[in-house]
KOLTISE-439248 format. One line per field, with one value per residue (C-alpha): chain; residue number from 1; x, y, z; residue in one letter. Coordinates in Angstrom, 2 decimals. Example, Ala and Ser with C-alpha at 12.3 -4.5 7.8 and 13.67 -1.06 7.14 Angstrom:
// residues 2
unit	c(A	A)
pos	c(1	2)
xx	c(12.30	13.67)
yy	c(-4.50	-1.06)
zz	c(7.80	7.14)
code	c(A	S)
This chain:
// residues 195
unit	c(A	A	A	A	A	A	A	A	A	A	A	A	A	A	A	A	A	A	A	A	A	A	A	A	A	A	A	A	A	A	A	A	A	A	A	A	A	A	A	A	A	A	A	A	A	A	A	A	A	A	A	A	A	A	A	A	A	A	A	A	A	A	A	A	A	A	A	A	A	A	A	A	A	A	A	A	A	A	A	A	A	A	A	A	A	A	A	A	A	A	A	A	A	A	A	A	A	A	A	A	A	A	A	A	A	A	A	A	A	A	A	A	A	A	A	A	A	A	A	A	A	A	A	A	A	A	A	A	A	A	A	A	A	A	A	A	A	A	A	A	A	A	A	A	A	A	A	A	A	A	A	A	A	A	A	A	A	A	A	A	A	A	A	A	A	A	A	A	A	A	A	A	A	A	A	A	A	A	A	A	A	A	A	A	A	A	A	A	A	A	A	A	A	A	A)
pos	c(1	2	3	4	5	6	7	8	9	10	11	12	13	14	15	16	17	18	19	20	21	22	23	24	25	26	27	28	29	30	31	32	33	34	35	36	37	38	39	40	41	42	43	44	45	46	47	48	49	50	51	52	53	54	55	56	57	58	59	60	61	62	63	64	65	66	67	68	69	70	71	72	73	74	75	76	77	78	79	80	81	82	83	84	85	86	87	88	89	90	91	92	93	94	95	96	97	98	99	100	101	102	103	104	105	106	107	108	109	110	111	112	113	114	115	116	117	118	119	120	121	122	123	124	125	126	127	128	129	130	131	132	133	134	135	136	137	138	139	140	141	142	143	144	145	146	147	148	149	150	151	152	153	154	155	156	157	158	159	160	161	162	163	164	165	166	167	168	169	170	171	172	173	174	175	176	177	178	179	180	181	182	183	184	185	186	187	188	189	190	191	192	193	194	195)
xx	c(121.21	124.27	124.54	127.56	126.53	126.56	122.65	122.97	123.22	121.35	123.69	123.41	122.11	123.41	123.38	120.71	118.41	118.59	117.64	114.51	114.00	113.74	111.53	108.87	108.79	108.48	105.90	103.86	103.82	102.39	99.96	98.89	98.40	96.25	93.72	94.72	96.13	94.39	96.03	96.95	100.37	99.92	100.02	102.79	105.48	104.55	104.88	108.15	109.17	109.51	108.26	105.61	108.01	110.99	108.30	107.12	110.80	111.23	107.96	106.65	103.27	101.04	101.87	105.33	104.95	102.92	105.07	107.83	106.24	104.38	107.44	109.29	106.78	106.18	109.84	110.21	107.14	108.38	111.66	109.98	108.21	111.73	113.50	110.41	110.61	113.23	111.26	110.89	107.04	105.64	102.39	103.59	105.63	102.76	100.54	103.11	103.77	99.79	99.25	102.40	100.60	97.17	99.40	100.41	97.00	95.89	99.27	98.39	94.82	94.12	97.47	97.62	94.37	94.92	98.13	95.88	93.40	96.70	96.82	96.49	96.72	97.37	100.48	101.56	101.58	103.58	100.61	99.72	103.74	103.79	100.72	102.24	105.31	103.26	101.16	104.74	105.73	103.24	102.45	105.81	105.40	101.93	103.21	105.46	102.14	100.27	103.21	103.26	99.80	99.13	96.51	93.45	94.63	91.88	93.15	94.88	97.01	95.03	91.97	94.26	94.86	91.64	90.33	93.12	92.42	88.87	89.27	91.52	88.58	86.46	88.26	90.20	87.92	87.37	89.40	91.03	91.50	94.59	94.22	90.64	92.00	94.38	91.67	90.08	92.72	93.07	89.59	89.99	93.13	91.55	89.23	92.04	93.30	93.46	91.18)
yy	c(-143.74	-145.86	-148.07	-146.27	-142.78	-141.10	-140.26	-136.71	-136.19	-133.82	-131.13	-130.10	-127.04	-123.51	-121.84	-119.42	-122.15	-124.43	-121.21	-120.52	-123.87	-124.37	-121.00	-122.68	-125.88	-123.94	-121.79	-124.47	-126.15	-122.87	-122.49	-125.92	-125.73	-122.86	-123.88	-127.37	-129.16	-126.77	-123.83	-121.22	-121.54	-117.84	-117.39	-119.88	-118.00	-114.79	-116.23	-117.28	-114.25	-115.84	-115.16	-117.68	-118.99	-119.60	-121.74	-123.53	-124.47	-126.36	-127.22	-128.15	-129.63	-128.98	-132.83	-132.41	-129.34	-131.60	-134.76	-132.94	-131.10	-134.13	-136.90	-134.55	-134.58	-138.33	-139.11	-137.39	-138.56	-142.09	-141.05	-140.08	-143.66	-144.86	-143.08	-143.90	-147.42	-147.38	-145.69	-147.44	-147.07	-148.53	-147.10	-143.75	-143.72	-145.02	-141.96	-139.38	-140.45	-140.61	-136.93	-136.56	-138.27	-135.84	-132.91	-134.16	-134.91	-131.13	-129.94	-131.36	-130.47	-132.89	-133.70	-137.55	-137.81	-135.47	-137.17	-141.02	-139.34	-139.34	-142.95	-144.32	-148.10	-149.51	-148.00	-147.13	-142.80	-141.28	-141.00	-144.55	-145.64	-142.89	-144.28	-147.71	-146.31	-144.52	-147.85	-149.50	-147.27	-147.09	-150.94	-151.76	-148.88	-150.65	-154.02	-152.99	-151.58	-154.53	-156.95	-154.56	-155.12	-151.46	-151.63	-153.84	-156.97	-156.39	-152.83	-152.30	-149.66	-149.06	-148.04	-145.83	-144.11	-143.62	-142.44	-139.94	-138.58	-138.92	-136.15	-134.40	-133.55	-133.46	-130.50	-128.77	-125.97	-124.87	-122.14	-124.07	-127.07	-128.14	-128.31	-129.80	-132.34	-133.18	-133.29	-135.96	-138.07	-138.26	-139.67	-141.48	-143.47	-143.85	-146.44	-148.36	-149.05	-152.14	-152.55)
zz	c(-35.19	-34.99	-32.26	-30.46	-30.80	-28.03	-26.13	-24.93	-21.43	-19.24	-18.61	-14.62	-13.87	-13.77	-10.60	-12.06	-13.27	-10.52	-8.33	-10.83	-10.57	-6.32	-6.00	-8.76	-6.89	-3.45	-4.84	-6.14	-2.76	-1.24	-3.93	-4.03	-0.33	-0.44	-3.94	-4.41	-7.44	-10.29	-8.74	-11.31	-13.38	-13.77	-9.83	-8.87	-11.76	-10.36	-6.54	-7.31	-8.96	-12.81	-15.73	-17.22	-20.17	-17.10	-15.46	-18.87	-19.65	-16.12	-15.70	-19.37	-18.55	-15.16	-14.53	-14.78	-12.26	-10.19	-10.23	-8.92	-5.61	-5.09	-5.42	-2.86	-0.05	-0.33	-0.05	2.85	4.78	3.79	5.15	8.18	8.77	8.00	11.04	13.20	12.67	15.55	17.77	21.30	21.25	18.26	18.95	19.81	16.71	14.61	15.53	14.96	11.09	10.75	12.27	9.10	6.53	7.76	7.74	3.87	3.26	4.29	2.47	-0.76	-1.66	-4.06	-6.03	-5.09	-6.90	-9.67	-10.55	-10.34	-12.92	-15.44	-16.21	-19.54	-20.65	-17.42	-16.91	-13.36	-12.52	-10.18	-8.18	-7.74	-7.41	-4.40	-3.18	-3.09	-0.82	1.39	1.85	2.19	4.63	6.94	6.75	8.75	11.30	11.86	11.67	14.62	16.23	15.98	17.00	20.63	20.45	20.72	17.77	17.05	15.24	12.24	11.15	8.06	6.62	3.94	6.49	8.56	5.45	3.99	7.36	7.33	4.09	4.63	7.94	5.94	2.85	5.14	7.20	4.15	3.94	7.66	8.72	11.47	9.03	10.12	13.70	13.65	11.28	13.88	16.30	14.75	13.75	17.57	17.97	15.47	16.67	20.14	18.00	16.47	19.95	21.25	23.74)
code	c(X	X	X	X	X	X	X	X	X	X	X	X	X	X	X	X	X	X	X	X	X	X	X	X	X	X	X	X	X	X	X	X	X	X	X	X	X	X	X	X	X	X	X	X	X	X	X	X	X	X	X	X	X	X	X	X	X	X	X	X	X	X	X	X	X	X	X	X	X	X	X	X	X	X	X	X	X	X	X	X	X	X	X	X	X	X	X	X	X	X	X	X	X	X	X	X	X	X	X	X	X	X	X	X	X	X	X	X	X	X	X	X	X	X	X	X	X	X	X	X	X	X	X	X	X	X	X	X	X	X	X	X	X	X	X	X	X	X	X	X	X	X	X	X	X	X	X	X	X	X	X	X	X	X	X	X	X	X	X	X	X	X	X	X	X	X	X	X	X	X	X	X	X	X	X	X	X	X	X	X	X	X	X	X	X	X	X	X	X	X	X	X	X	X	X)
């Protein structure tokens, strides 16, 4: 190819596509939700009211499918550590985005570590560069925590969020998963305390 020709763009999106489009991502979020990241292709097109070939020509691969409901939720529970970050009450404000990241956690049924399991040659995935902003995230809202001295000096992000997803697996197939989840997380937090 010559060295000024021209690399196609991607042309937006009509109206009618980019409607196809949002119902197969919002579908796959409810689907995910409810049977976690192997949910059925089959069941998400019919959910949002497409054909399977509409969904294959968005969506060409489960991981692309995946990538995209996935991205979406972690940018806006990063956004939400973001605007809590001028919250008055560190501590306060540090609780609410982990009862978030739990209510992700519940949300998302196994799709951070289904999109981990997709690395090859030591190249970063979406789920491990989603990971890292999540960490990121919630780092400075407990940076602010610890500075109030509202948490235990020794605690670490990366334990608040294992513990979180840890209650979340843990509680994922009760009926009442969400809310016990949230119960827990509460005890859970009274131990990170400082005392």
């Amino acid at each position: 190819m010559p060295k000024d020709a021209a690399v196609p763009s991607r042309q937006p999106m009509r109206a009618d596509a980019r409607r196809n489009h949002d119902r197969i991502v919002a579908a796959a979020e409810a689907v995910i939700a409810e049977h976690g990241a192997e949910a059925s292709l089959e069941e998400i097109a019919r959910r949002a009211g497409v054909g399977s070939a509409t969904l294959h020509r968005h969506f060409p691969t489960r991981q692309a499918l995946l990538e995209t409901v996935f991205k979406g939720r972690v940018e806006a529970l990063c956004a939400r550590a973001h605007d809590l970050l001028s919250d008055p009450h560190p501590e306060a404000a540090l609780v609410t985005w982990l009862r978030a990241v739990g209510a992700h956690a519940v949300a998302n049924r196994g799709l951070g570590a289904s999109l981990m399991r997709g690395a090859r040659d030591g190249e970063p995935t979406l789920g491990s560069t989603c990971h890292a902003m999540i960490v990121s995230a919630g780092d400075q809202l407990l940076t602010r925590a610890r500075e109030a001295h509202a948490v235990r000096p020794e605690v670490t992000i990366t334990q608040l969020l294992k513990l979180v997803g840890a209650i979340a697996l843990a509680t994922e197939q009760e009926p009442d998963g969400p809310a016990e989840a949230d119960r827990l997380l509460a005890l859970a937090i009274d131990g990170v305390r400082a005392r």
